[in-house]
TIFI-947036 format. One record per residue (C-alpha): x, y, z; residue number from 0. Coordinates in Angstrom, 3 decimals, always signed. Layout:
% TIFI-947036
NODE         px         py         pz     i
NODE          X          Y          Z   NUM
...
% end
This chain:
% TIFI-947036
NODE         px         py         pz     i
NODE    +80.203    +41.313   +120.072     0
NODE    +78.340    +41.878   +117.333     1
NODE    +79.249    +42.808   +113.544     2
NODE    +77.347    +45.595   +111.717     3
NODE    +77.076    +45.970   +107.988     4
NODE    +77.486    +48.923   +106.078     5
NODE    +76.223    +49.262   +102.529     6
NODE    +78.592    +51.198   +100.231     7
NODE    +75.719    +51.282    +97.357     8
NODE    +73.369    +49.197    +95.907     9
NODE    +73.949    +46.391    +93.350    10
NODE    +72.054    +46.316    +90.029    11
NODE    +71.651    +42.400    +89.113    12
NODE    +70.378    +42.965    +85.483    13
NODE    +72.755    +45.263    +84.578    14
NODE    +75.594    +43.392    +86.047    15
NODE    +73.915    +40.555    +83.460    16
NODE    +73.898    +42.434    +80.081    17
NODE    +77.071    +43.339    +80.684    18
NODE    +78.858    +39.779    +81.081    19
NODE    +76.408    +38.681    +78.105    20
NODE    +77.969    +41.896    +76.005    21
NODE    +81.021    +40.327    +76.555    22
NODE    +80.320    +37.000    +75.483    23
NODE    +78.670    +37.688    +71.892    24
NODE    +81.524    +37.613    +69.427    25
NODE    +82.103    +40.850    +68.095    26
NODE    +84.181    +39.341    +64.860    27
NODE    +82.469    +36.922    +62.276    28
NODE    +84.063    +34.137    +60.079    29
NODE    +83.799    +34.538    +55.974    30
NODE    +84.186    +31.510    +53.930    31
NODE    +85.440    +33.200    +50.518    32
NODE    +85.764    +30.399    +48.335    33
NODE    +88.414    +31.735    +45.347    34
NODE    +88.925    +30.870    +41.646    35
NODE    +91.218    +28.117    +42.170    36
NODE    +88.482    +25.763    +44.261    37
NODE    +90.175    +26.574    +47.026    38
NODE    +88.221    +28.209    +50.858    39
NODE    +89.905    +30.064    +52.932    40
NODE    +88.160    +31.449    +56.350    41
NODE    +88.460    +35.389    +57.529    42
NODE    +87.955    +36.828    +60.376    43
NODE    +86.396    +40.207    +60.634    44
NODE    +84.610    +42.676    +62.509    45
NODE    +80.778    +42.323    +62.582    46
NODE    +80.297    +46.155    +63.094    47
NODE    +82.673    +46.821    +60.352    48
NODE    +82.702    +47.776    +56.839    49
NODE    +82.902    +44.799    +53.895    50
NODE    +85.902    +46.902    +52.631    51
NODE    +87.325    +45.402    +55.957    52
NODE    +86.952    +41.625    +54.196    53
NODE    +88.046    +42.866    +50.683    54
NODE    +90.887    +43.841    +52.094    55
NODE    +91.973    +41.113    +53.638    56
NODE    +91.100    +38.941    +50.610    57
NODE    +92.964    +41.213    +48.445    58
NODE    +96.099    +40.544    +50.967    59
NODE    +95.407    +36.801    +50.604    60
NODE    +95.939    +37.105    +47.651    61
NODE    +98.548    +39.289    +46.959    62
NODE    +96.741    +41.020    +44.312    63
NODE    +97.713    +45.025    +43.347    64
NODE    +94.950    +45.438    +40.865    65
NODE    +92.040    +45.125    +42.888    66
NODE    +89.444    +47.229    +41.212    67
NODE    +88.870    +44.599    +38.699    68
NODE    +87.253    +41.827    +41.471    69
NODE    +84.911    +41.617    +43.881    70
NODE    +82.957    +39.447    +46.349    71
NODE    +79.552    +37.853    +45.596    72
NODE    +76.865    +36.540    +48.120    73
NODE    +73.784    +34.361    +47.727    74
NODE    +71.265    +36.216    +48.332    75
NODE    +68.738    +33.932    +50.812    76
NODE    +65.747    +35.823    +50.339    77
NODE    +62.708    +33.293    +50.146    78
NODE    +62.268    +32.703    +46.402    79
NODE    +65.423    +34.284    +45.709    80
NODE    +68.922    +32.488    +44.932    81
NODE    +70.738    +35.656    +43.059    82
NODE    +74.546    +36.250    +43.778    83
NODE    +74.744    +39.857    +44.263    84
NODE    +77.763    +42.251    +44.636    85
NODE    +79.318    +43.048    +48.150    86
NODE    +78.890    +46.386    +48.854    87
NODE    +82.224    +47.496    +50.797    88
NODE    +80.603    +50.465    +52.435    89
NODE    +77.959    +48.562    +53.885    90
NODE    +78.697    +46.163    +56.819    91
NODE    +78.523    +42.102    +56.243    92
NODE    +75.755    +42.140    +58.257    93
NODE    +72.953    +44.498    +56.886    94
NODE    +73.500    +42.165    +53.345    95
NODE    +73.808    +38.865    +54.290    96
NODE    +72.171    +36.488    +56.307    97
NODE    +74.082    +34.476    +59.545    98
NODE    +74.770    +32.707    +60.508    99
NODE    +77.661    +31.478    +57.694   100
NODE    +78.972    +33.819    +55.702   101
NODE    +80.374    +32.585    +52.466   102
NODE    +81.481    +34.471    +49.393   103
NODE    +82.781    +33.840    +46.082   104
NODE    +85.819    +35.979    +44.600   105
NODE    +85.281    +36.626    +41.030   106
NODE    +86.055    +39.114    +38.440   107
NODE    +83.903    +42.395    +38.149   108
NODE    +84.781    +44.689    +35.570   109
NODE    +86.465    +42.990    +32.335   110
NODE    +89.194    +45.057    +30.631   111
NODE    +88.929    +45.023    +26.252   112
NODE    +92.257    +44.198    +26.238   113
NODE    +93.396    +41.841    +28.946   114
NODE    +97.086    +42.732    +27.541   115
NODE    +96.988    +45.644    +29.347   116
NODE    +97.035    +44.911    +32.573   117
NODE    +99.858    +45.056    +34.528   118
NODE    +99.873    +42.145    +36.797   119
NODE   +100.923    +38.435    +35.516   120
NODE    +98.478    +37.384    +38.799   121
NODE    +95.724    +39.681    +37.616   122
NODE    +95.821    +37.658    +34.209   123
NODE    +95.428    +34.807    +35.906   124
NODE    +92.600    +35.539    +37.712   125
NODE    +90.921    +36.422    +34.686   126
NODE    +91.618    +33.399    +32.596   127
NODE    +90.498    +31.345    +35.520   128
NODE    +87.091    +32.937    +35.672   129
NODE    +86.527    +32.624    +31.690   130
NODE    +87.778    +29.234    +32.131   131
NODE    +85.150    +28.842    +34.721   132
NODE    +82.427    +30.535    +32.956   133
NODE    +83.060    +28.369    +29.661   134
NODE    +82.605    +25.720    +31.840   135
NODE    +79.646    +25.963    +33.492   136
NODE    +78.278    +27.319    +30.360   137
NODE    +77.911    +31.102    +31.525   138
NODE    +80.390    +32.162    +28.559   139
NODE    +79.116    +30.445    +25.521   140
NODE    +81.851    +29.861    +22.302   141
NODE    +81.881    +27.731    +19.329   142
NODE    +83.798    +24.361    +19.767   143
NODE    +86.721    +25.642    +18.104   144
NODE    +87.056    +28.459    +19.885   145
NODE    +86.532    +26.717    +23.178   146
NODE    +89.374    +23.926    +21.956   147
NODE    +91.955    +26.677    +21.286   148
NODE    +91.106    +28.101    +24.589   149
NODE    +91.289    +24.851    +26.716   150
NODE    +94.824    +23.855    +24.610   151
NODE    +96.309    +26.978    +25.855   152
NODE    +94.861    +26.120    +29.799   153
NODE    +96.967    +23.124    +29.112   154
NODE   +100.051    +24.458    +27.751   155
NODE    +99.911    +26.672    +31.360   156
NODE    +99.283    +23.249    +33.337   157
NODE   +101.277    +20.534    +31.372   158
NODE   +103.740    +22.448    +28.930   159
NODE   +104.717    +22.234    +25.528   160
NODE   +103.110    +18.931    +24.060   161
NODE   +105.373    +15.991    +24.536   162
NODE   +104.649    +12.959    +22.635   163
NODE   +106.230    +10.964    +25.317   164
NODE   +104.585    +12.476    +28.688   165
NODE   +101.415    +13.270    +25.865   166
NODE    +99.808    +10.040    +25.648   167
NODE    +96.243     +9.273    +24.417   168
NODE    +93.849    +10.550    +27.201   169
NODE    +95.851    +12.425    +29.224   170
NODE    +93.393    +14.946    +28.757   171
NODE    +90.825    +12.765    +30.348   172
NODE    +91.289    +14.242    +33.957   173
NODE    +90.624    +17.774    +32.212   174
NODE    +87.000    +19.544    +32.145   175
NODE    +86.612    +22.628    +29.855   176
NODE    +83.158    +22.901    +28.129   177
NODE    +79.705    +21.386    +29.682   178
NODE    +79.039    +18.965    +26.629   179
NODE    +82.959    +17.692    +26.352   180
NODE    +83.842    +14.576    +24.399   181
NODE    +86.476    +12.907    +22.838   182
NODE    +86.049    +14.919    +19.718   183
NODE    +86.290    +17.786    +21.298   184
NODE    +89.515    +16.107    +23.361   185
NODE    +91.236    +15.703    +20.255   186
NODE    +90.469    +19.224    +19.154   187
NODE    +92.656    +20.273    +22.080   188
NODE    +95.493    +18.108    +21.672   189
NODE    +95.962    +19.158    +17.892   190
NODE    +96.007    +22.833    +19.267   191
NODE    +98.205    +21.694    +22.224   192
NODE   +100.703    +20.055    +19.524   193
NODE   +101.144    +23.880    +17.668   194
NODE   +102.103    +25.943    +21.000   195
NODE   +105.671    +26.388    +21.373   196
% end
């Protein structure tokens, strides 16, 4: 007896291949966005997709309503380049950064003149957190007076009203608000601190 094949077709091996490889290359990538507060959280998004997709999702993070005040910046890798540049949400991640991490740094874009008008308590927040974070790393320059007042109302938020009992000398220590901070400048704050009620 004896067994004859038939051949329905014929089989393309390469194309078979690209196929199962198409299927294995992620099509989502993972975006570090590391946020005013020091803290990094990780988002998943579609490669093929527009950064609007990630802004999104960071704006959901974050519960935030007023949006059009913040952004996302990149470091630019270009050789001889180390600029943080805007995310452009109707570009894709891809065609303006360079893999294979993706990190990002949440920060205020457009300033308001009056930071009393905006509507969110959260949105204020943000905002004081990037001056605070500007003073500090010496992007925002102010006089030492100014920068006292500032820092004794960052620790009003944080501590409360001043408390000669819980308000010891250097319990300020732990706190960093200008570049060039001393004790001086310490016990700038605390007399400010002292006046909020």
């Amino acid at each position: 007896m004896s067994l004859k094949l038939v051949s329905s077709g014929s089989y393309n091996v390469r194309a078979s291949e690209m196929a199962h490889l198409q299927d294995r290359t992620p099509k989502c990538v993972n975006c570090a966005v590391h946020f005013l507060d020091d803290t990094v959280e990780t988002f998943e998004v579609d490669k093929r997709g527009k950064s609007q997709q990630l802004l999104d999702k960071v704006f959901e993070h974050l519960e935030l309503v007023e949006k059009d005040y913040f952004g996302l910046q990149y470091l630019d890798l270009a050789p001889g380049d180390d600029t943080l540049r805007w995310l452009d949400p109707l570009k894709t991640i891809k065609k303006q950064c360079r893999g294979p991490t993706y990190e990002f740094y949440f920060r205020v874009k457009f300033y308001v003149s009056d930071p009393s008008k905006l509507a969110e308590e959260y949105t204020r927040y943000h905002f004081f957190l990037q001056v605070k974070r500007d003073i500090l790393c010496g992007k925002l320059v102010c006089t030492q007076t100014n920068a006292a007042v500032l820092a004794s109302y960052a620790v009003q938020s944080e501590l409360g009203d001043f408390n000669p009992e819980e308000h010891k000398d250097g319990y300020l220590s732990g706190f960093l608000f200008t570049p060039d901070q001393s004790e001086d400048f310490e016990k700038l704050v605390t007399d400010n601190h002292k006046q909020h009620r």
